[in-house]
C-alpha angles and dihedrals in degrees: 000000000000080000094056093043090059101058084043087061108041087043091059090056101055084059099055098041071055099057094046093046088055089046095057098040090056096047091045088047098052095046096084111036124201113289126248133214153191115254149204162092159238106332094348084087103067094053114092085209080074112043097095093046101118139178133210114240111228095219128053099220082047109118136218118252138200115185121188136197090217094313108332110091123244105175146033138180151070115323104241081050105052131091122291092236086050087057101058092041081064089038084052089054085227122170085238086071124069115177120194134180113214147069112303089341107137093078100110135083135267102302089242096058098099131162138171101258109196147134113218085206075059102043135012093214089065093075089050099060097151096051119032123061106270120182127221114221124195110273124227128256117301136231094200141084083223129050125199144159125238150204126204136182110231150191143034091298099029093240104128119070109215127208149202154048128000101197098170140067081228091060094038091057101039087056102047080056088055116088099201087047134086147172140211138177129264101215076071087065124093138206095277107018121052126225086245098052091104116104124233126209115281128190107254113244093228079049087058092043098055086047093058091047095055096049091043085055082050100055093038086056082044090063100034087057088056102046089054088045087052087049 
């Protein structure tokens, strides 16, 4: 009967170092779920119909990749997924090749595609590109075969410099056709200075100002001249 006692015992307690077992593998297993990441390829990468397009990686210490031809991307996916020649670019440790761990995070830029990215209406700074210390931060992904950086004359009295990344052929080209607008390219930049970090003219504010006033004296001339004609 003790003898008995005993198994049942023991027995009892296998079950339950079981359960627990189970219980912590499972919670250990769902606490890090399987990564996703962005995807495509070829061509396909330099369509925007196709930028949310993503895969699930089979294998939870799997990776996101991004891999590039100069700039343009030309591949996206989880590592153990992606082509053979995209690999040994990574086991080469070449620029072409940017690896990330974490959910959808493979959606920027070559790490070396840097530009100034600013608003003068922002910041004042920002107008003042060549001379104040102006910081380049990493550029999206792109949609073109060709990446630059920017800067743009704004606003209603073209008084405010913008600047960043133009990241589409749409935006290349619509600022090629403006005339208070250039590019440049970011393998001109260096560690510390961006390729963007040049001024354009701007239209002086005392120049606006003077502007307003006289158009405020034309239109009150305006009014006085018809009032006269209606007398």
């Amino acid at each position: 009967m003790l003898q008995s006692r005993k198994v049942f015992i023991l027995l009892a307690c296998v079950l339950a170092f079981q359960e627990i077992s189970g219980e912590i593998s499972a919670g250990v297993q769902n606490a890090v779920d399987l990564p996703k990441c962005f995807s495509c390829e070829g061509v396909n990468c330099l369509r925007t119909t196709r930028q949310n397009a993503t895969v699930s990686c089979s294998d939870k210490l799997d990776v996101c990749v991004t891999i590039y031809e100069d700039y343009a991307v030309s591949e996206r996916g989880c590592f153990s997924q992606i082509s053979l020649a995209g690999q040994a670019k990574c086991a080469a440790k070449d620029d072409q090749c940017q690896k990330c761990s974490g959910q959808l995070c493979n959606n920027q830029g070559r790490r070396d595609f840097r530009c100034i990215q600013c608003t003068g209406s922002d910041s004042a700074s920002c107008n003042q590109g060549s001379t104040a210390s102006l910081t380049a931060s990493q550029c999206g992904l792109p949609t073109s075969a060709n990446s630059y950086c920017y800067v743009k004359v704004v606003g209603d009295m073209k008084d405010n410099l913008q600047r960043g990344c133009a990241l589409s052929v749409k935006e290349q080209k619509s600022c090629l056709e403006d005339s208070e607008c250039s590019l440049c390219l970011p393998d001109n930049s260096s560690d510390s200075v961006a390729c963007n970090n040049f001024d354009l003219p701007l239209v002086s504010k005392s120049g606006a100002d003077q502007s307003k006033k006289f158009t405020s004296l034309s239109f009150a001339f305006l009014g006085l001249l018809l009032l006269k004609m209606l007398n």
